[in-house]
C-alpha positions in Angstrom: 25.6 -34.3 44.8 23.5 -35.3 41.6 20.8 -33.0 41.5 17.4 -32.8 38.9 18.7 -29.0 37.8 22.5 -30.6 37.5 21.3 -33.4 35.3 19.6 -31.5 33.1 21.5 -28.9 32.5 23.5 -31.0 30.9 21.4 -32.4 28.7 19.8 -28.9 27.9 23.2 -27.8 27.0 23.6 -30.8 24.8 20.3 -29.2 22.5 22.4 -26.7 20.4 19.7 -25.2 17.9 22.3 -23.1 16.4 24.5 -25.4 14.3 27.0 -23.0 14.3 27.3 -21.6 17.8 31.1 -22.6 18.3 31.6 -19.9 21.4 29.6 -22.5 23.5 33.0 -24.7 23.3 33.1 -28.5 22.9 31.4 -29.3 26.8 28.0 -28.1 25.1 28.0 -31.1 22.7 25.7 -34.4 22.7 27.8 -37.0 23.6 27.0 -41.0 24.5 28.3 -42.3 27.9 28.5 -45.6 27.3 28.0 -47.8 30.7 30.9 -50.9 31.6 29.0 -53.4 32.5 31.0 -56.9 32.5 34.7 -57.8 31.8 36.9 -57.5 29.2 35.6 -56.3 26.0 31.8 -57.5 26.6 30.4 -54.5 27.5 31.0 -53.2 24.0 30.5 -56.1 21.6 29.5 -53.4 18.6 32.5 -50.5 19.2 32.4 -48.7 15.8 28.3 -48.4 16.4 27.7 -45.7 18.8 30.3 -43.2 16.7 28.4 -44.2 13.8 24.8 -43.3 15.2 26.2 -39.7 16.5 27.4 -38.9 12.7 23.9 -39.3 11.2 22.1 -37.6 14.3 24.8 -34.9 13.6 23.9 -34.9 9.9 19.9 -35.3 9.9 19.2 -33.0 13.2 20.4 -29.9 14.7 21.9 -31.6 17.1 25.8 -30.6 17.7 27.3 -34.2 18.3 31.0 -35.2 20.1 31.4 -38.3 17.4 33.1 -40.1 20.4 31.8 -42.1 22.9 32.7 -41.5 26.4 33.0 -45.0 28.8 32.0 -44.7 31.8 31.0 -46.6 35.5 28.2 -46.9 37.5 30.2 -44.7 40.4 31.6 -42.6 38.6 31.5 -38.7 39.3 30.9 -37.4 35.9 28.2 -39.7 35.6 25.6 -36.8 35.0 28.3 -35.3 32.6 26.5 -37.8 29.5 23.1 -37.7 30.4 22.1 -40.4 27.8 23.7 -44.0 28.9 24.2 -46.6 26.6 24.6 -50.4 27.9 24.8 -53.3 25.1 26.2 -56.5 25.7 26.2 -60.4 24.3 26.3 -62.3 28.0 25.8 -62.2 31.0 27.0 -59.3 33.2 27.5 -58.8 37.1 25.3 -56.3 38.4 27.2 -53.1 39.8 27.8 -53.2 43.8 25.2 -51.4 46.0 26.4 -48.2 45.4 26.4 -48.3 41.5 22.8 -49.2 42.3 22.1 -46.3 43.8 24.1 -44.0 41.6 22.0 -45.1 38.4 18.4 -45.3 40.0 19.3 -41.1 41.2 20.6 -40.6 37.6 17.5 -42.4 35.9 15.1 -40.4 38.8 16.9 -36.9 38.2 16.4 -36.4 34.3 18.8 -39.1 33.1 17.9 -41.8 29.9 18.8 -45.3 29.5 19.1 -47.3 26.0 20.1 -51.0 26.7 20.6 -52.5 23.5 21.3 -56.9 23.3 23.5 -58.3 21.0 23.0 -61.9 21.7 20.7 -62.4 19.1 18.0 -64.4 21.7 14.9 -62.8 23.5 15.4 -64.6 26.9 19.0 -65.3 26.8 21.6 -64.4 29.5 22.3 -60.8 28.8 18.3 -59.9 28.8 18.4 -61.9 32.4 21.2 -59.9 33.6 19.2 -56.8 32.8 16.3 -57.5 34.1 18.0 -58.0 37.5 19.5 -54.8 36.8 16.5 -53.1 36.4 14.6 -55.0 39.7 17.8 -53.8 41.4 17.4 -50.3 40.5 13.4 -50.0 40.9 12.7 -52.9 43.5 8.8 -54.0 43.6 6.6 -52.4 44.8 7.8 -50.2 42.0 7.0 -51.3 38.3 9.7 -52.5 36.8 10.1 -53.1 32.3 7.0 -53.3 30.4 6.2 -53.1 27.2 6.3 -49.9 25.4 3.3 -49.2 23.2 3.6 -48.4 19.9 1.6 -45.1 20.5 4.1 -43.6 22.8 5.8 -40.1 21.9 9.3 -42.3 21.6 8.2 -43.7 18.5 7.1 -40.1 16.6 10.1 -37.8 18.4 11.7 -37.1 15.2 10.5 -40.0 13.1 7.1 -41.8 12.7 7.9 -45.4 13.8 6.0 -48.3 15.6 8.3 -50.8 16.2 12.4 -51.0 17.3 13.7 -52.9 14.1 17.5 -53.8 14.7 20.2 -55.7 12.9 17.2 -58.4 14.1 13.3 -58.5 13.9 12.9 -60.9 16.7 11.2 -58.6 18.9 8.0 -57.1 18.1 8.1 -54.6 20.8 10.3 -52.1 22.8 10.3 -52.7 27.0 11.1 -50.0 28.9 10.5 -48.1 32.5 8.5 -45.6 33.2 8.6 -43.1 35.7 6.2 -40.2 36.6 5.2 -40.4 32.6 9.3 -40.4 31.5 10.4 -43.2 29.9 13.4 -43.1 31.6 15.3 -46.6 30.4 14.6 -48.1 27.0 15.2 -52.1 26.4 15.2 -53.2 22.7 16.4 -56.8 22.5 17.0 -56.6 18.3 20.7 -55.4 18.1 20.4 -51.7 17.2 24.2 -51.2 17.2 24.5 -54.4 15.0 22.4 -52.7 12.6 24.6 -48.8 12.9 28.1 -50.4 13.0 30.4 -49.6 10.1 34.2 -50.3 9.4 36.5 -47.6 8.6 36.3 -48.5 4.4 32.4 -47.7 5.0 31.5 -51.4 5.2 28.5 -52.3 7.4 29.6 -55.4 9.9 26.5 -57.2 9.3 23.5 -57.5 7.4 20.0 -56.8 8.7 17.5 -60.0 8.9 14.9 -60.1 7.3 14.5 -56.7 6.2 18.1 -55.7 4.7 19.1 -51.6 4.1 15.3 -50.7 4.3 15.2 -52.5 7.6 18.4 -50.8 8.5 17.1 -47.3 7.8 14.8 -47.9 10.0 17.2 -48.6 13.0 18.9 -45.4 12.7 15.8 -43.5 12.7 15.0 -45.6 16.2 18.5 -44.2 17.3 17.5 -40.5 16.3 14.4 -41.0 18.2 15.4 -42.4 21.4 18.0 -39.4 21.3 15.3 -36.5 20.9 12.9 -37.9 23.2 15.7 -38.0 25.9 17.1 -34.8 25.1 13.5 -33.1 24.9 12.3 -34.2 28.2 8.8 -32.3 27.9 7.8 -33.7 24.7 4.7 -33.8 24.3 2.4 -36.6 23.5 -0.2 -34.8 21.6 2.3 -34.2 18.8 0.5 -32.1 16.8 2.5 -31.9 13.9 2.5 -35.7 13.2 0.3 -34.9 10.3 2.9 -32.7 8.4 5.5 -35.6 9.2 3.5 -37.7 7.3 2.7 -35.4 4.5 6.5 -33.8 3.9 7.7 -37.9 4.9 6.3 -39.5 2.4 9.7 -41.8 1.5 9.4 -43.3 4.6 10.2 -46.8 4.1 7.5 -49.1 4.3 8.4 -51.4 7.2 4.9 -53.6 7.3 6.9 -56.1 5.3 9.5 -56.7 7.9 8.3 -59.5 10.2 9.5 -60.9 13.2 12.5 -63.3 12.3 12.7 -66.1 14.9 15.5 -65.7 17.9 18.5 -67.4 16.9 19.9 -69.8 19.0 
């Protein structure tokens, strides 16, 4: 039985301070679970991405990171094992039967986070309609479903002082995402993160980043460090009272106000 104290345990585990504390063996690493959604290979249209994002949180935080993501199902057992799920796709995606349902809505109630990440280059195309019925599945109304994600919220200054979720696209000026007693506990971004992290093995990113290039890609990386620490760090706090040192010690932070929205492709 998935339990709150089960959950996170895991993820508390995950939080090694001490870089070098090896006697905690591999099981205390951070590692992504990455949720199969879909057939064939659509559940992962960007593979090289997510083992790309754990080796800069591994080199910029003091995170210990398992490089390798682990797949896993809506039912499965070791489902609180990776407390932070990742689910991208390109297309439309059957939602998981009534029992996967209810396996993710205890896992996103009980301490576990959410990133779904779209690849299809559109803001209302099929994928983003197969997650939102995903979503209404998981938190039927009367409960509050996506919504937008304010530029203010503590996701956006967990490790890096951000305001917007800048992909491999711009087409999307905001982050959606649900909310539940004051967790974020399932982010939506809809401008290809993983498009903008993954790599090849000569060092080669797979695409370029419209319209704001490397400076725009920086910036997506630092999204994926965030998202990571604010799920890990489940009592964050909003106050953030050393924002102020960020911003003096920070001060090559790339200056993103360039970077407009680019227009969904078709």
């Amino acid at each position: 039985m998935l339990t709150r104290r089960t959950l996170l345990g895991s993820a508390a585990a995950a939080l090694v301070l001490a870089r070098r504390a090896f006697a905690i063996g591999p099981a205390s690493k951070f590692r992504f679970g990455q949720l199969q959604l879909g057939t064939g290979t659509s559940w992962n249209p960007r593979p090289r991405a997510l083992e790309r994002l754990a080796w800069e949180i591994d080199k910029r935080t003091s995170i210990d990171v398992d490089l390798v993501p682990v797949p896993v199902a809506a039912t499965s057992d070791t489902l609180h094992e990776t407390p932070f799920l990742y689910l991208a796709g390109e297309r439309a995606f059957d939602l998981p039967s009534t029992a996967g349902i209810e396996a993710l809505r205890r896992f996103l109630t009980f301490g576990g986070f959410l990133l779904i990440d779209s690849a299809e280059g559109s803001t209302d195309g099929a994928f983003d309609t197969s997650v939102r019925k995903l979503m209404a599945a998981i938190f039927p109304a009367p409960e509050k479903g996506l919504e937008i994600i304010a530029a203010e919220h503590v996701v956006f200054k967990s490790f890096y002082l951000l305001d917007k979720p800048l992909g491999r696209l711009a087409i999307a000026p905001a982050m959606e995402g649900v909310i539940r007693d004051d967790r974020l506990v399932c982010a939506y971004v809809a401008n290809d993160l993983a498009g903008a992290w993954a790599r090849d093995d000569f060092g080669n990113y797979d695409y370029p980043c419209e319209p704001g290039g490397e400076k725009q890609r920086e910036l997506a990386f630092r999204m994926g460090v965030n998202l990571v620490m604010y799920a890990l760090c489940l009592d964050y706090k909003s106050d953030q009272v050393h924002v102020p040192f960020i911003m003096k010690r920070r001060r090559w932070k790339p200056d993103d106000g360039a970077i407009a929205p680019l227009k969904a492709k078709p």
